[in-house]
C-alpha positions as semicolon CSV with decimal commas, in nm:
position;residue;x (nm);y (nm);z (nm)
1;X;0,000;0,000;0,000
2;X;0,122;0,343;-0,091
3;X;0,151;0,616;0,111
4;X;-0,136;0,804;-0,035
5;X;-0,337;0,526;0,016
6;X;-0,251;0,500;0,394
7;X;-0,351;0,879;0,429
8;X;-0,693;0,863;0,217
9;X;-0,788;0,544;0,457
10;X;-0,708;0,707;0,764
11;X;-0,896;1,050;0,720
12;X;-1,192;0,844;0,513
13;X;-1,196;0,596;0,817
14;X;-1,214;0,824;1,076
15;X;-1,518;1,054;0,928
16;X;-1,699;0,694;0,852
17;X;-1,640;0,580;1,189
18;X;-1,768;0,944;1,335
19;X;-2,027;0,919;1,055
20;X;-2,145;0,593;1,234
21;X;-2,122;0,730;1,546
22;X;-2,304;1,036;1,461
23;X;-2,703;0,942;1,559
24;X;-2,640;0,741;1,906
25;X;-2,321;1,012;2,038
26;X;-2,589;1,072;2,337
27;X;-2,739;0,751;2,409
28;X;-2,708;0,485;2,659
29;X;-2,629;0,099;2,549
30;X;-2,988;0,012;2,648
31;X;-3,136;0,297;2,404
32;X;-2,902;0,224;2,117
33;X;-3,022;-0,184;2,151
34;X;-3,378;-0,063;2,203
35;X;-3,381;0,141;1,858
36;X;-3,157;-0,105;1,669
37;X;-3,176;-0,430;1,744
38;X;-2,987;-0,650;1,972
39;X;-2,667;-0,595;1,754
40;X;-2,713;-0,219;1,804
41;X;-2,598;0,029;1,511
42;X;-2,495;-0,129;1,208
43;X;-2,532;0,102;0,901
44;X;-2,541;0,508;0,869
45;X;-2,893;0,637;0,979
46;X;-3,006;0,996;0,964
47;X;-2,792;1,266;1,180
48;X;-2,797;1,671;1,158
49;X;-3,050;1,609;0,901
50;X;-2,911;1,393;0,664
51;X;-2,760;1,023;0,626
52;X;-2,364;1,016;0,641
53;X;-2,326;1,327;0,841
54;X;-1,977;1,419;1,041
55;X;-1,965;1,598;1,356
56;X;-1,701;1,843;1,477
57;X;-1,483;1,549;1,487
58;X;-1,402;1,542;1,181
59;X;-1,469;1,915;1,096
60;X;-1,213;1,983;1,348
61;X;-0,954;1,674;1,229
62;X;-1,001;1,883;0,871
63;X;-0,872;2,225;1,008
64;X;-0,568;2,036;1,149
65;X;-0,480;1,923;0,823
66;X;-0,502;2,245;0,699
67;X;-0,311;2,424;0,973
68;X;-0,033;2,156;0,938
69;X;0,016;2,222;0,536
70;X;-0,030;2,590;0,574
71;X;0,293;2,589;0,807
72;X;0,439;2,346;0,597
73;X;0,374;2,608;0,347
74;X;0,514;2,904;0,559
75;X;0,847;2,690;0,725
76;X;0,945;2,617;0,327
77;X;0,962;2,956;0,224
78;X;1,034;3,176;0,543
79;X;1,259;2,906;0,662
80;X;1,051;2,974;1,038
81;X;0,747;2,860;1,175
82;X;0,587;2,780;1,491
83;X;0,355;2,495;1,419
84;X;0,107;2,502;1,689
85;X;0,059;2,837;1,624
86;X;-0,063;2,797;1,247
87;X;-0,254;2,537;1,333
88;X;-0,472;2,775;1,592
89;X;-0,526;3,005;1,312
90;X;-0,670;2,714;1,146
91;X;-0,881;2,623;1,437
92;X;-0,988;2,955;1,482
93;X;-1,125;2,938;1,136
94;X;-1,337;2,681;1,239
95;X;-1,447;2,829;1,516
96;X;-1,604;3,082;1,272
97;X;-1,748;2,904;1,116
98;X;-1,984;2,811;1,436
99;X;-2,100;3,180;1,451
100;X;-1,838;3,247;1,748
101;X;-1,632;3,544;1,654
102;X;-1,287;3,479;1,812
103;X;-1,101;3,694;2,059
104;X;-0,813;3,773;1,758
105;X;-0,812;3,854;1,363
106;X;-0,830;3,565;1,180
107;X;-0,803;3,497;0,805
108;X;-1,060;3,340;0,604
109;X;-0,824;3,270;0,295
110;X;-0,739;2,909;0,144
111;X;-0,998;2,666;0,018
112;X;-1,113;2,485;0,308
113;X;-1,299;2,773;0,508
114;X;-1,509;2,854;0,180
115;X;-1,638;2,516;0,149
116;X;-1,984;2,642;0,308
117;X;-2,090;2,242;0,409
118;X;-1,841;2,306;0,717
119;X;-2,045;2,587;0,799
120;X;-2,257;2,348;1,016
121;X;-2,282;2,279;1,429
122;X;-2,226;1,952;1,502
123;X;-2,232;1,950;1,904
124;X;-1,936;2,118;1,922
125;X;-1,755;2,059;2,261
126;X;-1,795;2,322;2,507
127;X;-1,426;2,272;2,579
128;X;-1,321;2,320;2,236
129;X;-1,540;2,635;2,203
130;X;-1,454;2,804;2,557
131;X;-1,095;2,767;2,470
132;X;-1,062;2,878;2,125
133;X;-1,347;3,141;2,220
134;X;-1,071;3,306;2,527
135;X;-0,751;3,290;2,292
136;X;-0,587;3,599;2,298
137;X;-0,315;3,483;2,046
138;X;-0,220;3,233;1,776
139;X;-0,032;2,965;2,052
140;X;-0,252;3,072;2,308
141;X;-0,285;2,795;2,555
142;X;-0,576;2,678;2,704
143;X;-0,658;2,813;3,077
144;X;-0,838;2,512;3,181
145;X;-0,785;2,155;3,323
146;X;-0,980;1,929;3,065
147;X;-0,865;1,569;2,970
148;X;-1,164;1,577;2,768
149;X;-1,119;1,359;2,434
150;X;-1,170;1,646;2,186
151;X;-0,769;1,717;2,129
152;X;-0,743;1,329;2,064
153;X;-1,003;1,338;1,807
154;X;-0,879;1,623;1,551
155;X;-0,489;1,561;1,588
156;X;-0,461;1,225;1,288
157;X;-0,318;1,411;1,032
158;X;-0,050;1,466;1,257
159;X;0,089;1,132;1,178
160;X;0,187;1,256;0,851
161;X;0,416;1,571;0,940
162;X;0,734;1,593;1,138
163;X;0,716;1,521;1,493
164;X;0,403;1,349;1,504
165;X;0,377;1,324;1,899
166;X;0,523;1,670;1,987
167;X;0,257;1,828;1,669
168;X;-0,019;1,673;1,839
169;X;0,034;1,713;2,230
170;X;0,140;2,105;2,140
171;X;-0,193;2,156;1,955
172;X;-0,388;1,981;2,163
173;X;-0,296;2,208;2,450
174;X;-0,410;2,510;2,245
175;X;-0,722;2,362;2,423
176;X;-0,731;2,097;2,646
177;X;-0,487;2,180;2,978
178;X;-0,497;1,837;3,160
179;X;-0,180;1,659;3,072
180;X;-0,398;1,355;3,011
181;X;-0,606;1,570;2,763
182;X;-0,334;1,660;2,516
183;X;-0,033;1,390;2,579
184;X;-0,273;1,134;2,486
185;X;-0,330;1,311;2,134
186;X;0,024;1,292;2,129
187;X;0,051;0,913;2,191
188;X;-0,251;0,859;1,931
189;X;-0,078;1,037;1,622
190;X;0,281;0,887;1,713
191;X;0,126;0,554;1,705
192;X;-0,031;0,636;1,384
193;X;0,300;0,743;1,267
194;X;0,447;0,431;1,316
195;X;0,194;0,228;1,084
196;X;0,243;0,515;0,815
197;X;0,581;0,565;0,835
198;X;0,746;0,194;0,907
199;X;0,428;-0,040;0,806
200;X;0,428;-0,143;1,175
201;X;0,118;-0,360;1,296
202;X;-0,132;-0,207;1,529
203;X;0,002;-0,420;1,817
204;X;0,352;-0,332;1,760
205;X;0,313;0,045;1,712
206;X;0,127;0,059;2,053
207;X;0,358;-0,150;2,268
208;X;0,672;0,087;2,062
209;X;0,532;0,437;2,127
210;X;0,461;0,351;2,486
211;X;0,822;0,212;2,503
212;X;0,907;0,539;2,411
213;X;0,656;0,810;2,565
214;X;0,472;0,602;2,821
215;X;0,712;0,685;3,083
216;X;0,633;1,092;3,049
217;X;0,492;1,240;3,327
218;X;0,128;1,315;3,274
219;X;0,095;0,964;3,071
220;X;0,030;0,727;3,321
221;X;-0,364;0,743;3,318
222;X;-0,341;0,668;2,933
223;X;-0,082;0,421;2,946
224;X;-0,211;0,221;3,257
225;X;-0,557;0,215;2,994
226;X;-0,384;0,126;2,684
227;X;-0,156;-0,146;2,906
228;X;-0,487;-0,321;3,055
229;X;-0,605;-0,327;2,616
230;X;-0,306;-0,475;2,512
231;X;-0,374;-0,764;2,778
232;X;-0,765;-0,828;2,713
233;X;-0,636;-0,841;2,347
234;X;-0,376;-1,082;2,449
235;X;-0,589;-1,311;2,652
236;X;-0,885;-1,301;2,405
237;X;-1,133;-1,011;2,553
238;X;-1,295;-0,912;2,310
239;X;-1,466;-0,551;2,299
240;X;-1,905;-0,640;2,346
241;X;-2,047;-0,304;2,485
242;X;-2,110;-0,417;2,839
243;X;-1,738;-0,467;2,845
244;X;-1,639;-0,110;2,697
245;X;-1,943;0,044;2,912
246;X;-1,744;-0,130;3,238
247;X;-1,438;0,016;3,045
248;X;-1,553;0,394;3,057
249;X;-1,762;0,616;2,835
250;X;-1,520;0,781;2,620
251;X;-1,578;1,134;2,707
252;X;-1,226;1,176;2,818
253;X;-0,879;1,145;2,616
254;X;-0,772;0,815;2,784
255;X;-1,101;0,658;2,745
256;X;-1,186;0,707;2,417
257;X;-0,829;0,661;2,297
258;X;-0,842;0,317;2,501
259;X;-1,194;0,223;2,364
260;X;-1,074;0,280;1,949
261;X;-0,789;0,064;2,002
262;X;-0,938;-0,207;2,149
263;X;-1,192;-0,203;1,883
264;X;-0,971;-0,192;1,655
265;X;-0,704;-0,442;1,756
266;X;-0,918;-0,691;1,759
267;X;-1,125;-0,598;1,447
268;X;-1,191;-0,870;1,203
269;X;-1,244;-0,607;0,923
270;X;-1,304;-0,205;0,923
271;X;-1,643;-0,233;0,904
272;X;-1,645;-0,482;1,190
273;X;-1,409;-0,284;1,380
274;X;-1,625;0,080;1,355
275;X;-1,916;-0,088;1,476
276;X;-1,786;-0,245;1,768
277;X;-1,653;0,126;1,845
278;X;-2,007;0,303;1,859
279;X;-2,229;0,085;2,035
280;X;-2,178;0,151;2,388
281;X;-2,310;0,394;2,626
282;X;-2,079;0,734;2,561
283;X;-1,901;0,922;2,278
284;X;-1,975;0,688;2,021
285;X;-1,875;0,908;1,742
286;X;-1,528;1,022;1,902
287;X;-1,448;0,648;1,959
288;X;-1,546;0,492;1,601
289;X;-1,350;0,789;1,466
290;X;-1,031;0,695;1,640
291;X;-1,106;0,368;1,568
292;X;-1,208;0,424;1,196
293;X;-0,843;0,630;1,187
294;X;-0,642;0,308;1,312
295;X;-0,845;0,053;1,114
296;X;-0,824;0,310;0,801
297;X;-0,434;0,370;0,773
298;X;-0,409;-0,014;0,791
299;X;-0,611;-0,118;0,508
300;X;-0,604;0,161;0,286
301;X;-0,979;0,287;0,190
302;X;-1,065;-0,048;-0,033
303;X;-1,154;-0,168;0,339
304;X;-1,405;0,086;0,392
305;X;-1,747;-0,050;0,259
306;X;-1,874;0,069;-0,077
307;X;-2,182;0,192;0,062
308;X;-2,041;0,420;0,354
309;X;-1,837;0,613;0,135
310;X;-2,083;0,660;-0,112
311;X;-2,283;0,854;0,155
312;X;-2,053;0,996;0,343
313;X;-2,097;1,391;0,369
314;X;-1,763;1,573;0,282
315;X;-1,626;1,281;0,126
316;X;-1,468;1,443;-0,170
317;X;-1,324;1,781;0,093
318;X;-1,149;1,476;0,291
319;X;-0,986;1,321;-0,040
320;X;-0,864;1,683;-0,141
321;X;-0,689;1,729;0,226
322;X;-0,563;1,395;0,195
323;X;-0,417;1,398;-0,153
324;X;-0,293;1,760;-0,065
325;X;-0,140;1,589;0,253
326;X;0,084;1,324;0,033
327;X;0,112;1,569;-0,244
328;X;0,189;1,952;-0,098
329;X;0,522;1,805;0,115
330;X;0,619;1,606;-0,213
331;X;0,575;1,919;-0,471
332;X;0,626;2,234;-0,294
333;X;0,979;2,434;-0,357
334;X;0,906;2,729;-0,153
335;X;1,122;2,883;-0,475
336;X;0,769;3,113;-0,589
337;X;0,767;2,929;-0,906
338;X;0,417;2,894;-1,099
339;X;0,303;2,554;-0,905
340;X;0,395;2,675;-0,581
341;X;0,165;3,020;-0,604
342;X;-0,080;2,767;-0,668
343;X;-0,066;2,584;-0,339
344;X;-0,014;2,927;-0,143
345;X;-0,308;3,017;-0,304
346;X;-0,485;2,706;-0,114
347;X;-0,255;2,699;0,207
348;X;-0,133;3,030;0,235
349;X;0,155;3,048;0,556
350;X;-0,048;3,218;0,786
């Protein structure tokens, strides 16, 4: 599988697996079984208004991607950038469009902030919001103490840039303060990394990036979680929703990080995999999203079924990001020639 490939199944896997998600985020296991069968939640039913719809998952995940190219963009041809930092701009951006104004000028150039289908609440997190909402500068970090799971969520592109685990943890702080909250989204894209980067199994990236980050201070909540996975997966647990309901809810970072990769390690297929992600009591969407990420970068987007992608809303926005994401680092010069005014024009370094 080419690298391309591995980026177009990640993104595509997470927004099917948040997709999924989508319609039982707010339920309880006992709701989710009463409305769909014994099985629970097998195949995209109406959300927001429409079948296939994302949340602020993936809208979020989206504006990542484009902060990352933009200073991708801006470190080529100034030679400096502060990562995090472009990457808030970004976020800001999407905080506009929820109809907050933010705290700071923000630009509304590139491509990705015109495309008027992100122009939509999806439950936005509060924590997200309250953060973004008090930022008094790009790298502005956030005055609180959430672990919530909503820097984990948006930080998978990350796995294709640089430092994967410092891009991550450093923009997750932007607005989650807990170490929990953002040093998990640091563990989840360095893991990701790993499969992208050195074709590593699931298994072997986990047990690796905790042999090299899971001794950090502020990551023993996440890697005592992802620890106690690896051994259900080793002795055969597999993930039924009473089991993830005992396991937590998902709300927070090492929770829902937990919950994807135990779906997913012991997934017998994506499709498999993302349901066994939503159908519990708690953030189902956040879960089959990280989940959907893991499963995706594996397979490559063949895995994903036919009739997901077909009706999945801002399908052909996440192939543009991820094509842009293989192809941007590949083709850009930073020299001002006539292709490269063409991707400033998209990601401009600001």
């Amino acid at each position: 599988m080419n690298r391309l490939e591995r980026i177009k199944g990640c993104l595509l896997g997470g927004a099917v697996g948040d997709a999924l998600g989508a319609p039982v985020e707010f339920l309880e296991w006992n709701a989710i079984r009463a409305t769909f069968g014994a099985q629970g939640i097998r195949d995209f039913t109406p959300a927001y208004g429409r079948v296939g719809a994302v949340t602020d998952d993936t809208q979020m995940m989206l504006f990542t991607a484009e902060g990352l190219l933009r200073a991708y963009v801006r470190g080529s041809s100034r030679g400096i950038c502060h990562v995090p930092s472009v990457i808030h701009h970004a976020l800001l951006r999407w905080l506009m469009t929820q109809d907050y104004p933010p705290a700071t000028h923000v630009s509304l150039n590139g491509w990705l902030v015109n495309e008027r289908a992100l122009w939509s609440r999806r439950a936005p997190g509060n924590t997200c919001i309250n953060a973004l909402k008090a930022s008094k500068h790009f790298g502005f970090l956030a005055e609180n103490n959430s672990k919530g799971c909503g820097a984990v969520m948006r930080v998978a592109p990350c796995a294709f840039f640089g430092n994967a685990f410092d891009y991550a943890a450093d923009s997750g702080r932007l607005t989650h303060g807990h170490l929990t909250g953002y040093l998990a989204a640091g563990l989840f894209a360095d893991i990701l990394q790993r499969i992208a980067d050195r074709q590593d199994s699931l298994e072997h990236a986990i047990t690796e990036s905790l042999a090299e980050h899971g001794d950090k201070p502020g990551l023993e909540e996440t890697r005592t979680l992802l620890e106690r996975v690896l051994f259900y997966y080793y002795e055969g647990y597999r993930p039924t929703p009473e089991r993830i309901d005992e396991f937590g809810a998902g709300w927070i970072a090492e929770e829902a990080l937990a919950i994807g990769v135990w779906c997913a390690l012991t997934a017998t297929s994506f499709e498999q995999g993302v349901i066994s992600a939503v159908n519990h009591s708690g953030d189902s969407d956040s879960t089959g999203l990280i989940a959907g990420h893991l499963l995706g970068i594996q397979y490559g987007p063949e895995a994903i079924p036919a009739r997901w992608l077909e009706k999945l809303e801002l399908r052909g926005v996440i192939e543009k990001v991820a094509e842009d994401i293989e192809r941007v680092p590949r083709d850009y010069s930073g020299y001002g020639g006539e292709f490269d005014q063409v991707i400033e024009a998209e990601y401009p370094g600001d």
